[in-house]
C-alpha positions as CSV (number, residue, x, y, z in Angstrom):
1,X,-39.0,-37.6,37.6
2,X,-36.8,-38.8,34.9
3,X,-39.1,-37.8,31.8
4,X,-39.0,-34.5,33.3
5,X,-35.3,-34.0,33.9
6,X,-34.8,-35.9,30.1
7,X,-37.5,-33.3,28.8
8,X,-35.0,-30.4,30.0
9,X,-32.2,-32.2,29.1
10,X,-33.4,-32.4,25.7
11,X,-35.2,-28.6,25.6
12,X,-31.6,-27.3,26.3
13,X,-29.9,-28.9,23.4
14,X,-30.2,-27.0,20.6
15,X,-29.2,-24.2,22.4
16,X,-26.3,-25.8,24.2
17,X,-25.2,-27.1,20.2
18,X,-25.7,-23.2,18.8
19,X,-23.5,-22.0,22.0
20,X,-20.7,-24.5,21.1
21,X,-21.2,-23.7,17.2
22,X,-21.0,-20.5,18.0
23,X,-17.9,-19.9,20.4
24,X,-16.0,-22.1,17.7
25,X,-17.1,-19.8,15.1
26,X,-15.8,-17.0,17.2
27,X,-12.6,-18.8,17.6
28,X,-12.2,-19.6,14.0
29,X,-12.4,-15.9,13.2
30,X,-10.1,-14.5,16.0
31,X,-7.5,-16.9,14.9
32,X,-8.0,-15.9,10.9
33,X,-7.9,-12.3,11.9
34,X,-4.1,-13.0,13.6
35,X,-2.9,-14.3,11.1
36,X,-4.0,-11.9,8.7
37,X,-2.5,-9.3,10.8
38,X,0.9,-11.2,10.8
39,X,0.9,-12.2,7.2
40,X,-0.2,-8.1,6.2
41,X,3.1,-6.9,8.5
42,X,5.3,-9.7,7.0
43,X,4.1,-8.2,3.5
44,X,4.4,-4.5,4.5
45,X,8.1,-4.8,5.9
46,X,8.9,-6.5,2.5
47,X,7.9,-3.7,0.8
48,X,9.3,-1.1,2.9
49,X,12.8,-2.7,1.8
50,X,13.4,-1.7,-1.2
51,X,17.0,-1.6,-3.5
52,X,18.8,1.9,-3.0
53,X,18.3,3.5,-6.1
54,X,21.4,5.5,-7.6
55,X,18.7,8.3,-8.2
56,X,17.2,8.7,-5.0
57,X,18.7,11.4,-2.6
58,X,17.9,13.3,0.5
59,X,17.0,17.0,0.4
60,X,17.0,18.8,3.7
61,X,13.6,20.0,4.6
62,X,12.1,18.1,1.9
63,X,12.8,14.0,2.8
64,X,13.7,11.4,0.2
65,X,13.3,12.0,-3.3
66,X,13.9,9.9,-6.4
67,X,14.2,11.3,-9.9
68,X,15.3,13.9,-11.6
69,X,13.9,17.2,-9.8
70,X,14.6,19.2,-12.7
71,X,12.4,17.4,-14.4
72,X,8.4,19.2,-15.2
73,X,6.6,16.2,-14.3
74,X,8.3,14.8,-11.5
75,X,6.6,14.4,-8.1
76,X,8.8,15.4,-5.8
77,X,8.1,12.4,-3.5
78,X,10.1,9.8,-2.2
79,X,7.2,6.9,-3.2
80,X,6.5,8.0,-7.0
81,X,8.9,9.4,-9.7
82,X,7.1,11.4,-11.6
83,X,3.5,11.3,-13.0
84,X,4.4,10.2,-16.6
85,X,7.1,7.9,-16.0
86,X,6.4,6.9,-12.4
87,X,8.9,3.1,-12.5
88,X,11.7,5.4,-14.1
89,X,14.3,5.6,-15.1
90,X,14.8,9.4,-15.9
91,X,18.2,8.9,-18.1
92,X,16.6,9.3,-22.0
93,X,12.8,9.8,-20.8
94,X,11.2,10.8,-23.4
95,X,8.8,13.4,-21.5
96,X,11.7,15.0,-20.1
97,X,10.7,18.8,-19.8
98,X,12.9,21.3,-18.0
99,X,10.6,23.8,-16.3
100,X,13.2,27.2,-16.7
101,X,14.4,25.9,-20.7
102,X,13.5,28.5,-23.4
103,X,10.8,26.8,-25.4
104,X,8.7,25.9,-22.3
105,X,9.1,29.9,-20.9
106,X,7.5,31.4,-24.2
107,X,4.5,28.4,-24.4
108,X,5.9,26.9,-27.7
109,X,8.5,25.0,-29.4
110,X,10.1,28.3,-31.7
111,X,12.3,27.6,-35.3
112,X,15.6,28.7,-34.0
113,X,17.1,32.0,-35.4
């Protein structure tokens, strides 16, 4: 009667040891994925602070916008300045184009007259 009961004792061991291996596993990876979570919002809410820039304003109907809106390239968007300079600043950018100036309405730079 004993070999018997120690011969089922020992039959369910390895699968008692992968049960345990595996429900600590389980638990390993529940507890990484929290804190992933927390560390990701902690980063994100960093981010979302950001300096007020002197050059970002609010247009009605539009949102946020920073830049220059005058400005050919610029994205209107309150993430991304403009597609050629995007970290700014517009004051003295050399890519400066006015959409409505003279030389960019006749599709080249003329000699004056």
């Amino acid at each position: 009667m004993l070999r018997t009961l120690l011969v089922i004792v020992i039959g369910f061991l390895p699968s008692m040891f992968s049960l345990w291996v595996i429900r600590k596993t389980q638990l390993r990876t529940r507890s990484r994925l929290r804190q992933a979570a927390t560390n990701i919002a902690r980063v994100r809410i960093q981010q979302n602070i950001r300096p007020l820039e002197s050059d970002r304003y609010y247009l009605e109907g539009v949102g946020y916008l920073i830049g220059d809106i005058s400005c050919k390239f610029n994205a209107r968007s309150g993430y991304l300045r403009c597609a050629v300079n995007p970290s700014g600043p517009c004051q003295g950018c050399r890519y400066y184009e006015c959409p409505m100036s003279d030389e960019n309405s006749t599709g080249y730079r003329g000699i004056g007259v």
